[in-house]
C-alpha positions in Angstrom: -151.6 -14.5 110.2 -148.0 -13.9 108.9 -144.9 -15.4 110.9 -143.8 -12.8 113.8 -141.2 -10.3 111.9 -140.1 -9.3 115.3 -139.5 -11.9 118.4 -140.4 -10.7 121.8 -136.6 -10.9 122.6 -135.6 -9.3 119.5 -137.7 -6.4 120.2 -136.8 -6.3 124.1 -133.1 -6.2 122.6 -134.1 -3.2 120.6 -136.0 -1.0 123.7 -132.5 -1.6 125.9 -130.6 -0.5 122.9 -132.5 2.4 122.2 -134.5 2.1 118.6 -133.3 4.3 116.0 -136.8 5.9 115.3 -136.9 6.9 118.4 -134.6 10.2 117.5 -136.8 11.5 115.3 -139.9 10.5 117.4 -139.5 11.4 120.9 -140.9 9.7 123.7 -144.8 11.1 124.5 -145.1 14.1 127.2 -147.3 13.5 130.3 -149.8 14.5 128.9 -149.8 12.2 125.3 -149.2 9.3 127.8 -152.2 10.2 129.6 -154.6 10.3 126.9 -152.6 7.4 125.7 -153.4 5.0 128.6 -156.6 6.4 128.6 -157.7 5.1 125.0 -156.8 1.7 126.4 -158.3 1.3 129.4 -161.6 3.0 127.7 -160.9 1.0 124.5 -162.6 4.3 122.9 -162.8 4.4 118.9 -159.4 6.3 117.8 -159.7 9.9 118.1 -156.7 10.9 115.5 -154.5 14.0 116.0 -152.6 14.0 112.2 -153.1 10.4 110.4 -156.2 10.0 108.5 -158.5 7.2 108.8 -157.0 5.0 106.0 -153.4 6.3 107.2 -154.7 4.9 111.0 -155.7 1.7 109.2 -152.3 1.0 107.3 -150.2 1.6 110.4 -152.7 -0.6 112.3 -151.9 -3.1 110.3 -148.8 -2.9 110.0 -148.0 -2.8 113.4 -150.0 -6.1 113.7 -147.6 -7.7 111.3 -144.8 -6.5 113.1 -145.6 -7.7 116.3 -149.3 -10.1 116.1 -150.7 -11.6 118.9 -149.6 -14.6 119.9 -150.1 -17.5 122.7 -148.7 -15.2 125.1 -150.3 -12.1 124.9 -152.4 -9.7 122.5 -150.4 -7.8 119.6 -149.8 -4.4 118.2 -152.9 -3.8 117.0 -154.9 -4.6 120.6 -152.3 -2.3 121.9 -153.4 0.8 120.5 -150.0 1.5 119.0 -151.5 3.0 115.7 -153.0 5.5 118.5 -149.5 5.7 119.8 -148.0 6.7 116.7 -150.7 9.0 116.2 -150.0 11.1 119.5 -146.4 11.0 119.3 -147.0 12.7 115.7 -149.3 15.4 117.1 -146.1 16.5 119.5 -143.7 16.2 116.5 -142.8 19.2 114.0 -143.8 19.3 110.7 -140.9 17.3 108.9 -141.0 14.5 111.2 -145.3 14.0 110.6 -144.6 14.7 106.7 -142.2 11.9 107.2 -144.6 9.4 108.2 -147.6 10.3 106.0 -145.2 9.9 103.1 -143.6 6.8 104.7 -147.4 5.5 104.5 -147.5 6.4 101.0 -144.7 4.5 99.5 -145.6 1.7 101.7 -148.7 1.6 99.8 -147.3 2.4 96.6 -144.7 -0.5 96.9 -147.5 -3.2 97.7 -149.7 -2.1 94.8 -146.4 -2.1 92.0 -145.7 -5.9 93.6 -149.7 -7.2 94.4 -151.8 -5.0 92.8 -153.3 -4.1 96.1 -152.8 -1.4 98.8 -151.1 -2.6 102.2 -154.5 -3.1 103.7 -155.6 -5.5 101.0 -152.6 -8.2 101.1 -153.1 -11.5 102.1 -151.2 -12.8 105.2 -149.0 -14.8 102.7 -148.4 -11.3 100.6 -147.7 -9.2 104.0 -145.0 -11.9 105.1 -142.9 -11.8 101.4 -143.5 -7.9 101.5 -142.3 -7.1 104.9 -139.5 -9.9 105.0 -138.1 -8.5 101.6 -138.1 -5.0 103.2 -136.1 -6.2 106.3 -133.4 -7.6 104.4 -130.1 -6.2 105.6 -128.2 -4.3 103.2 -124.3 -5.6 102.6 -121.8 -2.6 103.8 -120.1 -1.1 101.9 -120.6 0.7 98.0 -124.3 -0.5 98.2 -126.8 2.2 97.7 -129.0 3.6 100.3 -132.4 2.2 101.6 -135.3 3.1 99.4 -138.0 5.2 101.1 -140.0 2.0 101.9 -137.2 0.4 103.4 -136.7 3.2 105.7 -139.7 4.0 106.5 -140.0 0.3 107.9 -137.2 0.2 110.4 -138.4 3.7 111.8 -141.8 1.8 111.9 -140.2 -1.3 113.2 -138.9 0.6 116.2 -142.1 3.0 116.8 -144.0 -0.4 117.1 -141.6 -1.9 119.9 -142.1 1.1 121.9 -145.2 1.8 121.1 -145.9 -1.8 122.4 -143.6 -2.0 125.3 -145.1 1.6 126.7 -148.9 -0.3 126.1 -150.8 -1.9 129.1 -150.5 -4.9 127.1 -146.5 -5.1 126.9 -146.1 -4.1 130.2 -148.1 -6.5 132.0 -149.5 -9.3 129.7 -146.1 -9.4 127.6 -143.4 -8.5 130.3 -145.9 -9.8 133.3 -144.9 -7.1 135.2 -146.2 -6.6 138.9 -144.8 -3.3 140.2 -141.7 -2.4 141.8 -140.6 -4.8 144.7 -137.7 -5.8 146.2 -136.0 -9.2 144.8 -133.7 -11.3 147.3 -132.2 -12.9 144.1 -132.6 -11.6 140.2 -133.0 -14.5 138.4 -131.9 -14.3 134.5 -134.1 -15.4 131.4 -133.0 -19.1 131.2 -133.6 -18.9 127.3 -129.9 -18.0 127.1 -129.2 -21.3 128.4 -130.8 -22.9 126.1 -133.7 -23.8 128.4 -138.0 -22.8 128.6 -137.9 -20.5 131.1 -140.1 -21.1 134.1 -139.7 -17.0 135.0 -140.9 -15.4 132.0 -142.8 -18.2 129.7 -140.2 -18.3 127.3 -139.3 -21.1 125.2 -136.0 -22.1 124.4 -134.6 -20.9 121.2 -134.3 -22.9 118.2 
């Protein structure tokens, strides 16, 4: 399993920021959420809208690499956010699913010039060099712009943390959370502090 590209608090830092993907794909209507929550709680084989199955397969993994499962709750892939993806596609125009299909492409393209095999077909240890290459910040200033790859992995990136955090599985078994209710005191993420967190499970940061 490759190291976590995105820590839970990295990506919770994202969602209250408000992910840069998420402009060119919008959140799902009613009725994509629906059908979204649906494939969960049914865990029903992926019924896809405008990826292909190997397209479903590459996104599935790469979502898993983005975010895996961990001691603390299931990943991307559990999550269904490949089927995510998919529905938010089906309720995006034409330029925004072209977009992603040839964002799939050149992630595909890239891994077989630098392994000799498709995305699919990397080892953990090739999937961690590829994707930690590709989130390298760029230096301001006179540098050129972000290959295709590059940017079709932050718009990735970002789909996955919503995709994740709109999932049963963020919601509950990631974020633990139990419903509205009224709190005599809000208690912050002691983390911050420097300290595990008895709240929210976290560990200190290193």
């Amino acid at each position: 399993m490759t190291k976590t590209l995105v820590t839970r608090r990295g990506a919770l830092r994202t969602l209250g920021a408000g992910a840069g993907a998420m402009a060119v794909l919008p959140f799902l209507s009613d009725e994509g959420a629906s059908a979204f929550a649906l494939l969960q709680q049914t865990k029903a084989a992926p019924s896809l809208k405008v990826l292909s199955a190997p397209q479903y397969a590459t996104l599935a993994a790469l979502a898993e690499a983005i975010i895996p499962a961990d001691d603390r709750s299931p990943g991307a892939k559990e999550a269904r956010v490949a089927d995510y993806v998919d529905l938010l596609l089906s309720e995006s125009d034409t330029d925004t699913r072209q977009g992603w299909t040839d964002g799939l492409a050149a992630l595909d393209t890239e891994a077989k010039a630098r392994f000799g095999a498709p995305f699919v077909g990397l080892t953990p240890a090739q999937v961690d060099t590829f994707l930690t290459d590709l989130s390298k910040a760029r230096p301001a200033g006179g540098t050129p712009p972000p290959t295709p790859v590059e940017a079709f992995f932050a718009n990735a990136k970002d789909a996955t943390i919503y995709g994740y955090y709109t999932s049963e599985i963020g919601i509950h078994k990631e974020l633990h959370y139990k419903g509205n209710s009224i709190l005599q005191e809000f208690v912050g993420c002691l983390t911050v502090d420097g300290k595990d967190c008895p709240h929210c499970g976290q560990k200190a940061e290193a």
